[in-house]
Structures are given as C-alpha cells and as structure tokens.
C-alpha positions as CSV (number, residue, x, y, z in Angstrom):
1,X,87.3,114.8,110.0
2,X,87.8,117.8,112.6
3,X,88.5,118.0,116.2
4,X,84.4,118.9,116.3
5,X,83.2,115.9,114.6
6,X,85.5,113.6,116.5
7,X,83.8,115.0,119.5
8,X,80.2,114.2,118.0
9,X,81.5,110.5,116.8
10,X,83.0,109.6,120.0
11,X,80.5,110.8,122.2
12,X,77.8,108.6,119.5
13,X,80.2,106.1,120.3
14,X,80.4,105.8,123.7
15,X,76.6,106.3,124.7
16,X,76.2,103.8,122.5
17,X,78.4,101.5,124.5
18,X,77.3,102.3,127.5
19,X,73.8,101.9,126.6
20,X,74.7,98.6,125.3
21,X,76.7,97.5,128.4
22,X,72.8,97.6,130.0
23,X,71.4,95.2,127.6
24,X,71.2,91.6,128.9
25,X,71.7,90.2,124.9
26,X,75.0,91.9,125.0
27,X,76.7,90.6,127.9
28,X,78.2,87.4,128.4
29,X,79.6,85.9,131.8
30,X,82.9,86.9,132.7
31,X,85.2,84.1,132.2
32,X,86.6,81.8,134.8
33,X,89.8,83.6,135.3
34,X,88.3,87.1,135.4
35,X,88.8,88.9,139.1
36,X,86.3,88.6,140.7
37,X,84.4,92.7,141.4
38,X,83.3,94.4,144.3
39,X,80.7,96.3,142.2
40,X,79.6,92.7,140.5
41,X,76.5,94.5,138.7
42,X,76.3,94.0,135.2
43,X,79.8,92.6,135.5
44,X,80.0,90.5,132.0
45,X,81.7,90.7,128.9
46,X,80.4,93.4,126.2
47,X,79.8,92.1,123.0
48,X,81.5,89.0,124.5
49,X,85.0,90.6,124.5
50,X,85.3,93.8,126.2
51,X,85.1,93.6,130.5
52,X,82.1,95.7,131.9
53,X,80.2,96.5,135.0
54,X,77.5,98.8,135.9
55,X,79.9,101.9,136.7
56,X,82.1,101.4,133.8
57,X,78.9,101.8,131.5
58,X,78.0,104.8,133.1
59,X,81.6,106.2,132.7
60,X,81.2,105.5,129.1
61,X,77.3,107.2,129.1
62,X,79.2,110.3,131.1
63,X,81.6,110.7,128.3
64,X,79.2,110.0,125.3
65,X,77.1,112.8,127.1
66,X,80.6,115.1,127.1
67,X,81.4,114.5,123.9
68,X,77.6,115.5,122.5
69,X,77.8,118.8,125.2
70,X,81.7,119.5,123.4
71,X,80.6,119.4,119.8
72,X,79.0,122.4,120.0
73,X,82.5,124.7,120.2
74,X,86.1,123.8,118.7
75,X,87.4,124.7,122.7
76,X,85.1,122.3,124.1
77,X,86.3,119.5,121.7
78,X,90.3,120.3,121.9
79,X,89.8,120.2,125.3
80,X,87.7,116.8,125.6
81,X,89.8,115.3,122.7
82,X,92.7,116.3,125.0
83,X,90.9,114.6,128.3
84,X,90.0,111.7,126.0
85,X,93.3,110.6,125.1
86,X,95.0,111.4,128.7
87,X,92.5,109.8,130.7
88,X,92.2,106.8,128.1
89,X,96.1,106.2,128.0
90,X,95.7,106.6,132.1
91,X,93.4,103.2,131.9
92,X,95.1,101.7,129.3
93,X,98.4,101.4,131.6
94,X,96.1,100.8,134.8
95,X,94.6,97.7,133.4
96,X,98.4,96.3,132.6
97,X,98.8,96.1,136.0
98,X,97.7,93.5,138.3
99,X,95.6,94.3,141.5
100,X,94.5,98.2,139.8
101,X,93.0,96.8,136.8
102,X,89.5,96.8,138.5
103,X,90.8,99.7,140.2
104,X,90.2,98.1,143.5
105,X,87.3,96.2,142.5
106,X,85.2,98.9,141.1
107,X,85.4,98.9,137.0
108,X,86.9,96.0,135.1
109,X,89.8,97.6,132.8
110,X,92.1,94.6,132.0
111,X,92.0,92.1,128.7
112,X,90.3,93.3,125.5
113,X,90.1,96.6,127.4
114,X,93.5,97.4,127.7
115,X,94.1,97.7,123.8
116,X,90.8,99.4,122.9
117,X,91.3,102.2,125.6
118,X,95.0,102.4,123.7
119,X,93.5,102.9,120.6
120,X,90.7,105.4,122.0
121,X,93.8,107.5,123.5
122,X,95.8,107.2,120.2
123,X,92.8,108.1,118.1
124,X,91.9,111.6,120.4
125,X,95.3,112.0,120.6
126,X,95.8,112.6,117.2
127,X,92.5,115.4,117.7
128,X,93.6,116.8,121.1
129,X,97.5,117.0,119.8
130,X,98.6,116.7,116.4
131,X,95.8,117.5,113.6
132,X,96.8,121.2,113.0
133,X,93.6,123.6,115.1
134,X,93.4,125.7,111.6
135,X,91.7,123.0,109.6
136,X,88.6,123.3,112.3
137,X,87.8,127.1,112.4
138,X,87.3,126.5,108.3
139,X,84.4,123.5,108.6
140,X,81.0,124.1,107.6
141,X,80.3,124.5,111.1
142,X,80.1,127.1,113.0
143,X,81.2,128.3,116.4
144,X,78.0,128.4,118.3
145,X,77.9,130.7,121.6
C-alpha cells in the first residue's frame, strides 16, 4: 500500500464511522462513569466501545471527506497522512488527561478512544513519515491535475 491508497482507505474509513456514529443501532448509552457532555447529542458508545457525539462524527465525516479530496495527488496524501498522524497523536494524549478529554465538554476522546486515535496516528505516521515517497510516484496511479 502507498501514501495514495492510504488516503482513499482512511478517508473510506472514517466516513464510514461517522456515518455510523448517526445510526441509532450503533450506539449504546454511555456508561455510568462517562462525563457527562455539554454537546450531549448523539453522545453514546459506537459500536458499544468507542465514545461519540454529534460533533465528533462530523469530525470523522470531515476527514473521511479529506482523505477522498487527497487521493487524487501523492502531495495531497503526504500532507493529510502527515495531519492525520499529528492531529490523531494530539487527541490521543488529550484524552489521557482528565478535564480535556471532552475537550471542555464538546467531543468525547477518553477510553477506547484514546488507543484507537494512537493507532490511527501510528498507522499515518508510518504514510506521512517513514514509507520512502519513491515507492508512490511508481503506482498504477497517476498524478491527476
């Protein structure tokens, strides 16, 4: 897999999440020791593990939308891949600690969330920073103007 294609799977993946985050069938209550939100719409559990609300689903829609718009150039998807893993090792840490994990009551980043925004981060990181830019330009697809 390239830098381009992670771009396309990610933002697949996150659409889909944030789609999902909308479906009633999806969510389950948040638990009793959850914090309580000041943006308590759509606040549940995801697939009955991962902390949601309305704005952190349309967060994820933004960046599945990103991630389709960056496919289309190898620049694009460096430079999301890059944003991906900063950003997602940003919410990672914020939802270690206490009081900013719901960033002030606004999105839910703390259990289950913490270690899947770590792995998202590690994943582009490895995209963004370390798979050598080379391998990309030689992919069956090309750059698009």
């Amino acid at each position: 897999m390239n830098t381009r294609s992670f771009a396309l799977y990610f933002g697949i993946l996150f659409l889909l999440a944030g789609i999902a985050g909308f479906i009633p069938a999806f969510l389950r209550e948040p638990l009793a020791h959850h914090p309580p939100m000041a943006v308590d719409e759509g606040y549940g559990r995801l697939f009955n593990l991962l902390p949601v609300n309305i704005l952190h689903n349309l967060v994820h829609i933004l960046f599945g939308i990103w991630g389709l718009l960056a496919f289309r150039r190898f620049s694009a998807a460096l430079f999301y891949a890059r944003s991906v893993a900063i950003a997602y090792a940003l919410l990672a840490v914020i939802g270690l600690i206490p009081g900013l994990n719901t960033l002030f009551g606004l999105v839910p980043l703390f259990g289950h969330d913490v270690w899947f925004h770590a792995l998202l981060a590690l994943v582009a990181a490895y995209f963004g920073f370390i798979q050598k830019p080379q391998e990309d330009r030689k992919t069956a697809y090309p750059e698009q103007s």
